[in-house]
Residue, then its C-alpha position, 0 to 999 in steps of 0.5 A: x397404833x405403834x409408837x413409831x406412827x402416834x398419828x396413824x389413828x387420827x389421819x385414819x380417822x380424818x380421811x373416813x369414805x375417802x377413796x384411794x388416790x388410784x380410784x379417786x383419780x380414774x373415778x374423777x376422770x371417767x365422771x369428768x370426760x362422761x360429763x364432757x363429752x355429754x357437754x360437747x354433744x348437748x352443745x352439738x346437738x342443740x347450739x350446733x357447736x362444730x368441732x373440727x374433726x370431731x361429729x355429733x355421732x362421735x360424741x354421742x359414742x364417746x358418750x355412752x361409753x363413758x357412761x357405761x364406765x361411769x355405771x362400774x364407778x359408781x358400783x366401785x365406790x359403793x362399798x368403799x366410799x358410800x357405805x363408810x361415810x354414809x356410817x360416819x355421817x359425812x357429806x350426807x346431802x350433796x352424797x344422797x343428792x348426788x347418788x339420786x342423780x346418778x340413778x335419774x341420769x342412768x334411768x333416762x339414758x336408758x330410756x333414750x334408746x328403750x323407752x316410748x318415742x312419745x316421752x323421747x324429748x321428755x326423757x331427753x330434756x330431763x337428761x340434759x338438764x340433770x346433767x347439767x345439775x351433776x356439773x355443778x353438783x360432783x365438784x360441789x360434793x368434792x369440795x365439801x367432803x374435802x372440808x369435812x375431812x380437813 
C-alpha cells in the first residue's frame, strides 16, 4: 500500500469476488437475453404469445445459443468470482443456489434434445420452472452481493 493511495487495501478488501466491470457486464447481458429469449418462447410456446416478425423456432435458436454463451460464463467466472467469494465467505447461499440451478437448467436442456421422449414434458417443465426461479434468483444474488460488498 503506497502512500499516495491509503485506501487502495480497503476498496480492495470491500469488492472480494467482485467481477471486472467488462465481465460483469457481458456475463449480466448474456444470463439476461438467455433468460429472456427462454421468457418469450416459454410464453410462445405455452400462452401462444405472437410477436410480430419474430417465430417460436427463432426464439427457441435465440435461445440455445445464449445458453451456449451462458455455459462459457459461468466457467468464466468460476475462478475469478466463485472460488474468491466462496473463500471469503460472501453470498454463499443464494451463489451455491444460484450454481445449482445453473447446473439442474444446463442438465435438462440437454436432456430436451438427448434425453427419453418418455420423461421430455418432465424435463421440459422442470426446465420452464427453473427458469423461472433463475429470474428471480440472479437479481436477488446480485443485490445481496452488492450489500455484502458495500
Amino acid at each position: 500500500m503506497s502512500p499516495a493511495h491509503p485506501h487502495k487495501h480497503a476498496r480492495r478488501t470491500a469488492r472480494v469476488g467482485r467481477l471486472p466491470r467488462w465481465q460483469r457486464i457481458a456475463t449480466h447481458a448474456i444470463f439476461g437475453f438467455c433468460a429472456l429469449s427462454g421468457l418469450l418462447f416459454f410464453m410462445a410456446h405455452e400462452v401462444h404469445l405472437e410477436l410480430p416478425g419474430v417465430g417460436s423456432h427463432s426464439l427457441l435458436v435465440a435461445h440455445g445459443i445464449s445458453a451456449a454463451l451462458a455455459l462459457m460464463a459461468f466457467g468464466a467466472v468460476m475462478p475469478a468470482h466463485i472460488r474468491v467469494a466462496w473463500n471469503a465467505r460472501r453470498n454463499r447461499t443464494t451463489g451455491i443456489t444460484l450454481s445449482a440451478l445453473l447446473s439442474a437448467l444446463m442438465l435438462t436442456g440437454l436432456l430436451l434434445y438427448y434425453g427419453s421422449e418418455d420423461w421430455r414434458n418432465t424435463v421440459l417443465w422442470s426446465h420452464w420452472v427453473m427458469g423461472g426461479l433463475g429470474l428471480l434468483l440472479f437479481p436477488l444474488h446480485f443485490v445481496w452481493g452488492q450489500r455484502a460488498t458495500a
